[in-house]
C-alpha positions as CSV (number, residue, x, y, z in Angstrom):
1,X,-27.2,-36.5,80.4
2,X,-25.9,-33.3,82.1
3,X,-23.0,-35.0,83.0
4,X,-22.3,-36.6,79.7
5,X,-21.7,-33.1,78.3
6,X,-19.7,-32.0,81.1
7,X,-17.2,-34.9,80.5
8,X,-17.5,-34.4,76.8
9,X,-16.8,-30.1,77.6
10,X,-13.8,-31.4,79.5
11,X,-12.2,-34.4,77.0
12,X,-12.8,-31.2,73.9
13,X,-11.4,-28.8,76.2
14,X,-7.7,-31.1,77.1
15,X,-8.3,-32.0,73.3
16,X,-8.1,-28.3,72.0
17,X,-5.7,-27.8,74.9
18,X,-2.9,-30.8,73.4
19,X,-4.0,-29.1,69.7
20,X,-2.8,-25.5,70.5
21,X,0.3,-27.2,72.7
22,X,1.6,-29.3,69.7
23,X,0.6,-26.7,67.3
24,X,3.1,-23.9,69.6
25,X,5.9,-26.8,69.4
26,X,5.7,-27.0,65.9
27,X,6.1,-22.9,65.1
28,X,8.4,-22.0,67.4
29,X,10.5,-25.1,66.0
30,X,9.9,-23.9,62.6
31,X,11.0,-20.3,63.6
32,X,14.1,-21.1,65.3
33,X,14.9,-23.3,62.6
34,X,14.0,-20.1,59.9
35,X,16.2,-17.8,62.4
36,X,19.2,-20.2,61.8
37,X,18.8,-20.2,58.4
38,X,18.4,-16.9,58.3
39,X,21.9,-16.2,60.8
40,X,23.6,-18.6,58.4
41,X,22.6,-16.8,55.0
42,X,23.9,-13.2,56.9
43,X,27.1,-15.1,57.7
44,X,27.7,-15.5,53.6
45,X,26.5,-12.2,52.8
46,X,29.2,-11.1,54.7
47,X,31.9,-13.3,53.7
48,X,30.6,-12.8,50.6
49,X,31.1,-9.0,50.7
50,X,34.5,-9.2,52.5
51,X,35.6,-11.5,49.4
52,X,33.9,-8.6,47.0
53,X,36.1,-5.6,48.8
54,X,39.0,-7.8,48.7
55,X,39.0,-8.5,44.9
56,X,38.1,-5.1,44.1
57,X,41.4,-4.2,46.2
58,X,43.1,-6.8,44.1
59,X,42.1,-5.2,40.8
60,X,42.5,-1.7,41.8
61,X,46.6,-3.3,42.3
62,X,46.2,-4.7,39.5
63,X,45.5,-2.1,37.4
64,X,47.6,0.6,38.9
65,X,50.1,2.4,36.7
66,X,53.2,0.7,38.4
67,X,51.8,-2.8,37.8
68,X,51.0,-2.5,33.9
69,X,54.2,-0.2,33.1
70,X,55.8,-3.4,35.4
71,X,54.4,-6.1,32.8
72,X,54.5,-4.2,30.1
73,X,58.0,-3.6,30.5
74,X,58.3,-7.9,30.8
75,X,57.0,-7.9,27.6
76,X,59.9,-6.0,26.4
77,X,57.3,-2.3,25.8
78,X,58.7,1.2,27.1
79,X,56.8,3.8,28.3
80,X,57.8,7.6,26.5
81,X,55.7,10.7,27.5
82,X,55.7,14.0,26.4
83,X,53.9,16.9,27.2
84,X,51.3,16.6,24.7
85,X,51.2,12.0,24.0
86,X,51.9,9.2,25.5
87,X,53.2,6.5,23.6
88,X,53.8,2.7,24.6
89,X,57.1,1.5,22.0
90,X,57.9,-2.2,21.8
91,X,62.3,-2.8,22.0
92,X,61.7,-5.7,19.4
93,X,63.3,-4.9,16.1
């Protein structure tokens, strides 16, 4: 009998010992796999940002004086200021 429960002690014991072995495989797959995911999702952030700060450059060109006095003058518009209005006049009669 006493040795019955030793060798049950000892199968519970390797049992238990393969459950928290397995069970240690298992997280530290699922965290490297979550840190991966994690590295790849920082990665688009930013390339995501760098895209943002590079449209925002592309607007601010955009937008500038020189490039709508540029087009506007394409469409056939003059620019005429004064000292106290500004006036955009189209050269179509």
């Amino acid at each position: 009998m006493k040795k019955s429960i030793v060798h049950i002690t000892e199968v519970l014991a390797v049992f238990f010992f393969l459950v928290f072995l397995v069970t240690s495989i298992i997280v530290y797959s699922f965290e490297t796999s979550l840190n991966v995911e994690s590295q790849n999702i920082q990665d688009e952030i930013t390339e995501l940002q760098a895209s943002k700060a590079s449209l925002e450059l592309q607007v601010q060109e955009a937008t500038s004086f020189s490039k709508i006095e540029e087009v506007a003058e394409k469409n056939g518009y003059t620019y005429r200021q004064s000292n106290s209005t500004a006036a955009a006049v189209t050269t179509e009669e």
